[in-house]
C-alpha positions, 0 to 999 in steps of 0.5 A: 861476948867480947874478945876480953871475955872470950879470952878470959875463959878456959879451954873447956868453958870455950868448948862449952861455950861453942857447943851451945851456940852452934848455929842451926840455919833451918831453924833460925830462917823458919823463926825468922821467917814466922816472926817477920809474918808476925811484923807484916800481920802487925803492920797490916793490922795498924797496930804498930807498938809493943807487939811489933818491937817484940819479933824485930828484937829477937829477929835481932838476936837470931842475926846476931848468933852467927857472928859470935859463934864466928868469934868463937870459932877465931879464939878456938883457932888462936888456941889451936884447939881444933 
């Protein structure tokens, strides 16, 4: 979501929005944690393809989420909403 769309949306659908991405770090490095060991078996294993692309896209995902709940949390600031 860009900063176009995140001030498109109204007061509640931004509410909405950060409740639902509230970041959940215990969770996320477990999931990491168990997708990077899916990479290392996948590696060790030899069999480098769709298996292995698979863990590193969500892993990218799972990154990703910080960042756009930062975002986020600036447009709430810029509205004065907190």
């Amino acid at each position: 979501m860009n900063q176009k769309e995140l001030s498109e949306l109204n007061n509640k659908e931004l509410q909405e929005e950060i409740n639902k991405n509230k970041p959940s770090p215990i969770i996320d490095a477990f999931f990491i944690g168990f997708l990077g060991g899916i990479i290392i078996y996948s590696v060790i294993a030899n069999s480098w393809g769709f298996i292995t692309l698979i863990p590193l896209f969500i892993i990218y995902i799972f990154l990703k989420k910080p960042k756009r709940y930062e975002a986020l949390k600036k447009e709430m600031k810029k509205r004065n909403l907190q």
